[in-house]
Structures are given as structure tokens and as C-alpha cells.
Backbone bond lengths (Angstrom), bond angles and torsions (degrees), N, CA, C in turn:
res aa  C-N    CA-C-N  psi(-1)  N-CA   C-N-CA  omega(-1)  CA-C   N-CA-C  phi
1 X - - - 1.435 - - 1.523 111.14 -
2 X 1.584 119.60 -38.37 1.614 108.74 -177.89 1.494 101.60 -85.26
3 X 1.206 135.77 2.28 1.205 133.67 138.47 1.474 130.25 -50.21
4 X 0.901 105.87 -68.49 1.800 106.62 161.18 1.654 107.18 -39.08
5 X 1.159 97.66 -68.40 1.983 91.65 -162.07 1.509 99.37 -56.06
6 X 1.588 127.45 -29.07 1.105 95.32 -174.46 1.765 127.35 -84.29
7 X 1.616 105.34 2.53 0.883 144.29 -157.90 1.499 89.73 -88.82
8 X 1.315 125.87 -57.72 1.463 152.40 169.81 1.304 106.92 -37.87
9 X 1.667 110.65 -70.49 1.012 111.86 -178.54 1.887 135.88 -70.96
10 X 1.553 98.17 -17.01 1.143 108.21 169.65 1.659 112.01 -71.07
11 X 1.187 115.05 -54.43 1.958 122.51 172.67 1.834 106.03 -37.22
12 X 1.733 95.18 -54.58 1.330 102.82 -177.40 1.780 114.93 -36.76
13 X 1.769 94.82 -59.26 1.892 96.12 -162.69 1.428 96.47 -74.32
14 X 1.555 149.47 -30.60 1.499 153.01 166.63 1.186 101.66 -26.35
15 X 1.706 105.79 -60.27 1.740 110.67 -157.99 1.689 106.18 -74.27
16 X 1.514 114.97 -35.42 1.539 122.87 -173.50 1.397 94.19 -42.36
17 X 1.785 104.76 -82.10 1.014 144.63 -165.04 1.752 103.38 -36.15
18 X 1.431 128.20 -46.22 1.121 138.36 -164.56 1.252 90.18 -81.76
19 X 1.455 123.63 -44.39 1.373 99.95 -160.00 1.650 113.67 -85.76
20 X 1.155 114.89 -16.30 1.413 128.50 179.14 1.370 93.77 -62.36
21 X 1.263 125.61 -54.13 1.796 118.31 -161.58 1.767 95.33 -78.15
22 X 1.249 130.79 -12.28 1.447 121.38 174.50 1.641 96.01 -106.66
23 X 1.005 122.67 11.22 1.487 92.22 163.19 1.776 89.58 -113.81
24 X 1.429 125.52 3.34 1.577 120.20 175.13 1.411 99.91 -66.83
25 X 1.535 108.73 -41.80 1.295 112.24 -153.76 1.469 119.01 -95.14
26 X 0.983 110.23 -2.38 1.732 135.87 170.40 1.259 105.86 -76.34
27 X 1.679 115.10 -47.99 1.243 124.98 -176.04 1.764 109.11 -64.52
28 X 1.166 102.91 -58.59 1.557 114.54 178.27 1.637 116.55 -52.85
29 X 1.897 116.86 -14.48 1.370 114.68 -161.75 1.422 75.78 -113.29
30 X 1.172 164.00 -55.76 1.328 155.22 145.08 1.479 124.45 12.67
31 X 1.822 100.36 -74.26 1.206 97.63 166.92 1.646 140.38 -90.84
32 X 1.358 84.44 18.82 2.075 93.75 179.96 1.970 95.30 -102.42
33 X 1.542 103.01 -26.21 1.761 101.86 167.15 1.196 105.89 -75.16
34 X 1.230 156.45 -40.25 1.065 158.24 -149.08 1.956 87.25 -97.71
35 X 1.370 125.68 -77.68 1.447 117.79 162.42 1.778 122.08 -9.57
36 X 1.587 106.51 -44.23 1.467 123.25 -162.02 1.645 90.77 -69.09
37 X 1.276 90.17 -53.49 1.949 98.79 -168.35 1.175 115.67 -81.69
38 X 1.145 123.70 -0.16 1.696 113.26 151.38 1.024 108.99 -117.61
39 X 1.442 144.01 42.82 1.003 143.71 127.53 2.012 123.21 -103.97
40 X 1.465 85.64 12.37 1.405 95.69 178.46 1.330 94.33 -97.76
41 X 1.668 108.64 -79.53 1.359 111.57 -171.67 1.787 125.14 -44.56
42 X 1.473 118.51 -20.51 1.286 134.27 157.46 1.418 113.64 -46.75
43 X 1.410 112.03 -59.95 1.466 120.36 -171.80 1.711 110.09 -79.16
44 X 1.449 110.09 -11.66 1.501 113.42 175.75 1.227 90.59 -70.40
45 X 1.417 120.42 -63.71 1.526 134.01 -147.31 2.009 107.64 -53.90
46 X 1.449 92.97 -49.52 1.278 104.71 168.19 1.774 117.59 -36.23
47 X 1.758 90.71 -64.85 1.599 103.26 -170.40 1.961 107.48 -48.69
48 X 1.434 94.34 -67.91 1.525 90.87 179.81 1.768 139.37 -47.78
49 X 2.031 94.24 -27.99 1.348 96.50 157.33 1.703 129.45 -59.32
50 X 1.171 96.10 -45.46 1.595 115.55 167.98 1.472 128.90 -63.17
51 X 1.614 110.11 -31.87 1.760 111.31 152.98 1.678 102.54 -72.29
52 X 1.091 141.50 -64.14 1.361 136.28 -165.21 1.417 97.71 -46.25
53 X 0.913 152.39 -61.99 1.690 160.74 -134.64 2.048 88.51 -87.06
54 X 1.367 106.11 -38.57 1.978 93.23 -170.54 1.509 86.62 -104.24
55 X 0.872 129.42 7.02 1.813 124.16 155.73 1.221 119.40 -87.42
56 X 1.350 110.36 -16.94 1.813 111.14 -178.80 1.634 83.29 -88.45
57 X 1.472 115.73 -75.54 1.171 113.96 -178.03 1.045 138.08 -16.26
58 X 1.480 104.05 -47.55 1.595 118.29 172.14 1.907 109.32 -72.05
59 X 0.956 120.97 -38.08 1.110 113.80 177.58 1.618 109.02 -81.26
60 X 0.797 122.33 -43.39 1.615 98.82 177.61 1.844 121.30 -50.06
61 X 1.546 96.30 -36.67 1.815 114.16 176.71 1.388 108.03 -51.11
62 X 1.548 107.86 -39.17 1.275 110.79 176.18 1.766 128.93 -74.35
63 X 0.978 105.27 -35.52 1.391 139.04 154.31 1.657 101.03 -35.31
64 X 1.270 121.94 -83.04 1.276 134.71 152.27 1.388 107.79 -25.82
65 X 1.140 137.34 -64.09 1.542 122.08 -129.27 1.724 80.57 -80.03
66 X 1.511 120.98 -44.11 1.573 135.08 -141.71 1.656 89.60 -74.41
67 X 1.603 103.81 -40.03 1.876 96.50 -177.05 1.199 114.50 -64.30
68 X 1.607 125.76 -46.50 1.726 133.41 171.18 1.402 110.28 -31.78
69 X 2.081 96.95 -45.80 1.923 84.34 -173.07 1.174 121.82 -83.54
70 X 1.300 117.55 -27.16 1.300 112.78 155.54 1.501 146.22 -42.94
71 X 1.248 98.40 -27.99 1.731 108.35 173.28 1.487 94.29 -93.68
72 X 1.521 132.57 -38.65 1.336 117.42 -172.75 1.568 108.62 -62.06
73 X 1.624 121.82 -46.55 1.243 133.40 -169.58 2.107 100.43 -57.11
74 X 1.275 104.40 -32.10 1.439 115.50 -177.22 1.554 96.50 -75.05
75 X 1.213 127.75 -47.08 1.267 118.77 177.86 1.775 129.73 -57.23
76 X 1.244 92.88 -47.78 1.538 114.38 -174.37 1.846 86.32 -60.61
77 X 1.480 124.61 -64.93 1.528 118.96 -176.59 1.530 111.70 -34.92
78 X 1.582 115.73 -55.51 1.125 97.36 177.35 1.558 143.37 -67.87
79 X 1.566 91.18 -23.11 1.709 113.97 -177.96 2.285 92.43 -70.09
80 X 0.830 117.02 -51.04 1.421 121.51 152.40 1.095 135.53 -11.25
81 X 1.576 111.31 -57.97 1.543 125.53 176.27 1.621 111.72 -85.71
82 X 1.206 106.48 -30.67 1.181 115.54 -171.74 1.532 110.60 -63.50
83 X 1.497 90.65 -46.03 2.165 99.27 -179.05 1.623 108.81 -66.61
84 X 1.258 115.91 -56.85 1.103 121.75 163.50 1.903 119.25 -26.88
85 X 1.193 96.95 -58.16 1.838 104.11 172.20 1.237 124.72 -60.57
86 X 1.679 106.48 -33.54 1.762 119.29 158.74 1.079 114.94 -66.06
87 X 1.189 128.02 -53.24 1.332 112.50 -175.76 1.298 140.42 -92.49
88 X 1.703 116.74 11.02 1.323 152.73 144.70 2.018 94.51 -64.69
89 X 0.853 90.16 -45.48 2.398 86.52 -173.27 0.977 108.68 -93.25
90 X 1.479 124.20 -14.12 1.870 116.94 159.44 1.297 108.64 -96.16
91 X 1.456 144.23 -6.67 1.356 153.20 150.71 1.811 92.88 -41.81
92 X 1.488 90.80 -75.59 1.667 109.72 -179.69 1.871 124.31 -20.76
93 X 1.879 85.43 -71.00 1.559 80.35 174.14 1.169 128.37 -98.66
94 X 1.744 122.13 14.55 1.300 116.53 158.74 1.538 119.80 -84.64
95 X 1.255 113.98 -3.40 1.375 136.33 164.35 1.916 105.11 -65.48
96 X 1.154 99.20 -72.17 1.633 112.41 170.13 1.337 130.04 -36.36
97 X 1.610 106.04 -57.36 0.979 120.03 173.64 1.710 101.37 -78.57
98 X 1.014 153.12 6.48 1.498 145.92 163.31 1.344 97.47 -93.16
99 X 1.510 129.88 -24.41 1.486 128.01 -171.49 1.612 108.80 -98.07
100 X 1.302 100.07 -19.69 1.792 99.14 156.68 1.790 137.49 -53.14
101 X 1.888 86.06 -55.00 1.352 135.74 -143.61 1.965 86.33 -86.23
102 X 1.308 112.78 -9.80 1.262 108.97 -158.38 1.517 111.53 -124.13
């Protein structure tokens, strides 16, 4: 019989002892997951601030680029009419000047 208890009592301090260092270590894997995930969602938070900021950016550039062509496309029309009008009035006076010249 004092075989058993000591038998008892030896299982007993194994299991304490074991379970204390697995509930240490439960504790410690807990808070390094919990560590993991706010340093995830941190670094998300980061990322998406940092896409929003070159998405505005980018859209204003664009904004920009579309107004430039518009005044260029307005330019080229007028530079357009203009050649067109020259070379309707040098048609003209090389006409003239052949009706001089002749």
C-alpha cells in the first residue's frame, strides 16, 4: 500500500508539474498569436493607407494628364485651321501670281 501512494504521489507531482509548464506554454503561444495578429493587421493597415494615398495620387495625375490633352487636342484644331487657310491663300496667290507672270 505505501507503494501505491508513493506511486500516487509521484504521477501526482509529474502531472502538476507538466501541466503548469503546458499551461506556461499555451500561455506564451497565445500571446506571440495574438502578437502575430497585431502585427499583421498593423502592417495591413499601413499597406492600405499607403495604396489609398498613390490612388489619390494617381488619380489626380490622371486628372492632369486628360486636361493637357484637351487643350493640346484644342491646339492642334486650331494650328489645323490655320494651315488649311494658308494653303487655300498660297493656292490663291500662286494662282495670281501665274496670272500676272503670264
Amino acid at each position: 500500500m505505501e507503494n501505491q501512494s508513493v506511486w500516487a504521489v509521484v504521477v501526482t507531482l509529474i502531472t502538476v508539474l507538466g501541466s503548469s509548464a503546458a499551461w506556461r506554454f499555451y500561455e506564451k503561444r497565445s500571446i506571440q498569436r495574438d502578437r502575430d495578429e497585431d502585427f499583421i493587421r498593423h502592417d495591413c493597415r499601413d499597406r492600405i493607407s499607403k495604396l489609398e494615398a498613390l490612388l489619390i495620387a494617381s488619380s489626380q495625375e490622371k486628372d492632369n494628364m486628360r486636361q493637357t490633352i484637351l487643350e493640346l487636342t484644342e491646339k492642334v484644331a486650331q494650328l489645323t485651321v490655320k494651315v488649311e487657310f494658308m494653303q487655300k491663300e498660297n493656292a490663291e496667290l500662286m494662282s495670281t501670281m501665274a496670272k500676272r507672270n503670264s
